[in-house]
N, C-alpha and C positions, 0 to 999 in steps of 0.2 A: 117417545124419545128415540132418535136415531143413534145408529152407531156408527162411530164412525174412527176411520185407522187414516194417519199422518205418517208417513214416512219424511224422515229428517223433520222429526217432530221437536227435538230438543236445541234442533239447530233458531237462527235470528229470525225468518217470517215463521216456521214453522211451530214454533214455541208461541210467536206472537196470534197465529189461527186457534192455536190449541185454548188459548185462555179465550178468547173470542168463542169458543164452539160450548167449553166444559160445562158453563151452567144448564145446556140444555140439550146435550147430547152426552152418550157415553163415546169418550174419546181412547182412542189404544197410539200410541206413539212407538216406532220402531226406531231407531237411532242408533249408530257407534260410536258418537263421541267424537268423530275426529275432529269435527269441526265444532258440532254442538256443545251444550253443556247442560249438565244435568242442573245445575241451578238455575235455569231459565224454565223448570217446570216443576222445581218442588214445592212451588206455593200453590199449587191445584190439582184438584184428584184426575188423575189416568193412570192409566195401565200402561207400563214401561218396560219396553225392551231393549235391551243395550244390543244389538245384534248388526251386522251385517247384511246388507237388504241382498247383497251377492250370492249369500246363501238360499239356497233355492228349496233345499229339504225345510229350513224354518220357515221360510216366507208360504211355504204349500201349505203345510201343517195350519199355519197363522189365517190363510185367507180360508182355507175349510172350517177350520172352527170359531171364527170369529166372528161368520154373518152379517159381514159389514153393508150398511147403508152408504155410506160416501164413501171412496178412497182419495186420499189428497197425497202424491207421487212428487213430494219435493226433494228427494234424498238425494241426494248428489255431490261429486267432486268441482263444487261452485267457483272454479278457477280457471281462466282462460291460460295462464300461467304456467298453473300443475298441470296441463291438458297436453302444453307443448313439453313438457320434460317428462311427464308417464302417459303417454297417449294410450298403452296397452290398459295399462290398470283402472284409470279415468272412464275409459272406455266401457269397461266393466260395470261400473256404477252409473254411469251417463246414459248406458243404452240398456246392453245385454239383459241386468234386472228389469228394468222396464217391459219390456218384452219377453221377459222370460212369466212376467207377474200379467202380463195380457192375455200372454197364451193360457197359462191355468187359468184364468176366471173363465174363456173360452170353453176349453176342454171338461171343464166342471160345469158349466152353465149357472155359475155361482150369479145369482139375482141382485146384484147391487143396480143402485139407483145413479150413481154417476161415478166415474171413474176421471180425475182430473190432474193429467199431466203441467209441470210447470217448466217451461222451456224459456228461450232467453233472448231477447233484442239483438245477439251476439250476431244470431244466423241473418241477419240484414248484412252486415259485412259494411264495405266501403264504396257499397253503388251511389251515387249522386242523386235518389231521388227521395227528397225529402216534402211532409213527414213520412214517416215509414207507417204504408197500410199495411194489414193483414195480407192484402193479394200482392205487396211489392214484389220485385226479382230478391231473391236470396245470394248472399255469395259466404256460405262459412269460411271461414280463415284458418281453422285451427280445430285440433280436435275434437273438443267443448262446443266450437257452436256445429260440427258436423255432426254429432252425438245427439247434439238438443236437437239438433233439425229431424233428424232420423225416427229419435224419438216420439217426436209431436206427430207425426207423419203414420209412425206405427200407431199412434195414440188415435187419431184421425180416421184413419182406415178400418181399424175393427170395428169401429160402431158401422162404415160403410159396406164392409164384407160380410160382420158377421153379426152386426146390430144390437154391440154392447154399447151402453150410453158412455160416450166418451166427450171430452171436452179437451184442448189444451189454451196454456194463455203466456202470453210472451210476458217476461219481465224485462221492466228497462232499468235503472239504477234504483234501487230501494233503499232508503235507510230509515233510521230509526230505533228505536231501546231492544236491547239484545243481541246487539252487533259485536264480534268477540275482536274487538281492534288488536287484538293478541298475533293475530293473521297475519303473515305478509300479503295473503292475497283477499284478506276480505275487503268488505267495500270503502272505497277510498273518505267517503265521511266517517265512519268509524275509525279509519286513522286518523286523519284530522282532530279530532275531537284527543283521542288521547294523546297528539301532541300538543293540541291546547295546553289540555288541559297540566300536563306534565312537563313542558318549557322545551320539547323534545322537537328535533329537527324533521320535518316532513320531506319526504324523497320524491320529487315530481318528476315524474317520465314526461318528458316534451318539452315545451313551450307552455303550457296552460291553458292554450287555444281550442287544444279538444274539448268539446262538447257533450253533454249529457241531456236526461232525461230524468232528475230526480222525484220520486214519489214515493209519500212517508209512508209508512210501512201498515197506520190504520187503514188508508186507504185503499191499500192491497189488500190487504183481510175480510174489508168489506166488500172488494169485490170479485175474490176469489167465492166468498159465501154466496152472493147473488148470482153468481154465475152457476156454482153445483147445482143450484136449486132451480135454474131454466131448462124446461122441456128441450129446448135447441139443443144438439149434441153434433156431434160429427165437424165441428168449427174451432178457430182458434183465436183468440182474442190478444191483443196489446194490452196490456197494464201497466201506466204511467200517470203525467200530469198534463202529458201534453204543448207541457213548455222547454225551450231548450237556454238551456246555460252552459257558460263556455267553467272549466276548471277552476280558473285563476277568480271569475267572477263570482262563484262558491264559494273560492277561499277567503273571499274577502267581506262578502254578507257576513259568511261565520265569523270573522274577528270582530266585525260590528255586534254581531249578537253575544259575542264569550267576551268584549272586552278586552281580549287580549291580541298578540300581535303571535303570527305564524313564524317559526324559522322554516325557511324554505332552500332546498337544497335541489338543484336542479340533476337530472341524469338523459340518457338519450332516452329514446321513444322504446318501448317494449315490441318484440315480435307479438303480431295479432292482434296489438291494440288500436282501435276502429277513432277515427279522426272524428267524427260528427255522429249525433247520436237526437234525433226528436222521433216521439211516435204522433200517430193521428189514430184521436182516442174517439172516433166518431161512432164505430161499433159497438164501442162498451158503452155511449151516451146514449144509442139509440134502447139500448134494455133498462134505462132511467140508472144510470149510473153515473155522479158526479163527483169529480176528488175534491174533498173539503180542506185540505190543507194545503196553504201557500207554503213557499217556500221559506220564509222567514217562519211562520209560526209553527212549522216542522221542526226549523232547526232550535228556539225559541225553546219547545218542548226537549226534544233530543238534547241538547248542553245543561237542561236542568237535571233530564235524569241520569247525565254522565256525572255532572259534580254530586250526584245524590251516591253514588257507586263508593 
């Protein structure tokens, strides 16, 4: 049995990894809540810390006595949003931990077997070339995708400089059960869903034209798993579905699928928000990795367990 430590463990993928791992590893989850929630992990046994990943005296403390096997590094200020209004503080939890939790595994020669950063489709930016590889040009926008970039980069390089197994992997739009629609900034189908489902007016920055890369949230987990567990280190992978959908076109499969009719309320475009958005999932296909969920029977899934709530 591995062990293994989740940061932004009670948060929406990370809660979602953790019930994926607990039958057959011991899992330790660090978390503050701000975004998480502690009911997205009381139905299964870990070891829970409500803490600060910024704090550096608990995070040292944590990774010396914890002898962790995996580390899975999702903790973060997941807001391209909150990035432009606290870029100081954001920055804090986006990078500096990161790095501050590289360098001690470093400096301790602490033996883990993979160390896997989760960064974000953000750092593509608005280059025109589409799908977005792994080797595309990068253009961050905003503090959040300059932080992810930096991050994955720091993430990248130590296994190159100092030959700890590292791995990172780009997320493109995730949804899926555990999504805290409570957020102004969480992901735009978790709001969806609870203005479905609640008669409540949805706020659309743009036009509806911008485009995504939605990918349920199973199929992240399982290939966040297959990937800790490939020899390959020192790379960084996209995690999607590999298809692209424009907003509006979302919004509308989902009323077919809830039956219900959206209020929609239009506003201007947000600063940093990226017009077109598809990844090219051909790296993550070449390690036998295939996303099993369409898009309808994502969301299909996702609207039964919002009206189950």
């Amino acid at each position: 049995m591995s062990k293994v430590l989740i940061t932004g463990g009670a948060g929406f993928i990370g809660s979602n990894l953790a019930h994926a791992l607990v039958d057959n590893n011991e899992v330790v989850i660090v978390d503050d809540l701000s975004m998480g929630k502690k009911e997205n992990i009381s139905d299964i046994d870990v070891t829970f810390y409500q803490h600060d990943v910024c704090d550096s005296s608990f995070m040292h403390r944590l990774l010396s006595e914890g002898h962790f096997d995996y580390i899975f590094y999702l903790a973060a200020v997941s807001s391209v949003a909150d990035s432009v209004v606290r870029p100081l503080e954001t920055h804090l939890v986006n990078q500096e931990s990161v790095l501050d939790t590289l360098e001690y595994i470093r400096q301790n020669n602490l033996p883990i077997k993979k160390f896997l950063f989760t960064s974000s489709a953000a750092v593509y930016g608005n280059y025109p070339d589409f799908p977005k590889r792994e080797d595309a040009r990068v253009q961050p926008l905003t503090p959040y995708a300059i932080d992810k970039y930096a991050s994955e980069r720091f993430t990248i390089d130590y296994n190159k400089l100092y030959g700890i197994p590292t791995v990172a992997v780009r997320f493109f739009n995730v949804y899926g059960p555990r999504q805290n629609p409570n957020s102004p900034y969480s992901g735009v189908l978790s709001i969806v869903s609870k203005c479905l489902k609640n008669d409540d007016t949805f706020v659309l920055y743009g036009d509806g034209s911008q485009t995504r890369d939605f990918v349920y949230v199973e199929d992240v987990v399982n290939a966040l798993i297959k990937i800790s567990h490939l020899k390959i280190a020192s790379t960084v992978f996209n995690i999607a579905n590999g298809k692209e959908t424009s907003l509006m076109s979302i919004i509308n499969t989902y009323e077919t699928v809830s039956g219900k009719q959206l209020k929609v309320k239009k506003e201007d475009s947000r600063n940093g928000d990226i017009q077109r958005s598809i990844a090219d999932i051909s790296k993550l296909k070449k390690i036998g990795f295939e996303p099993r969920w369409s898009l309808v029977d994502g969301l299909q899934k996702y609207w039964s367990y919002y009206l189950s709530l």
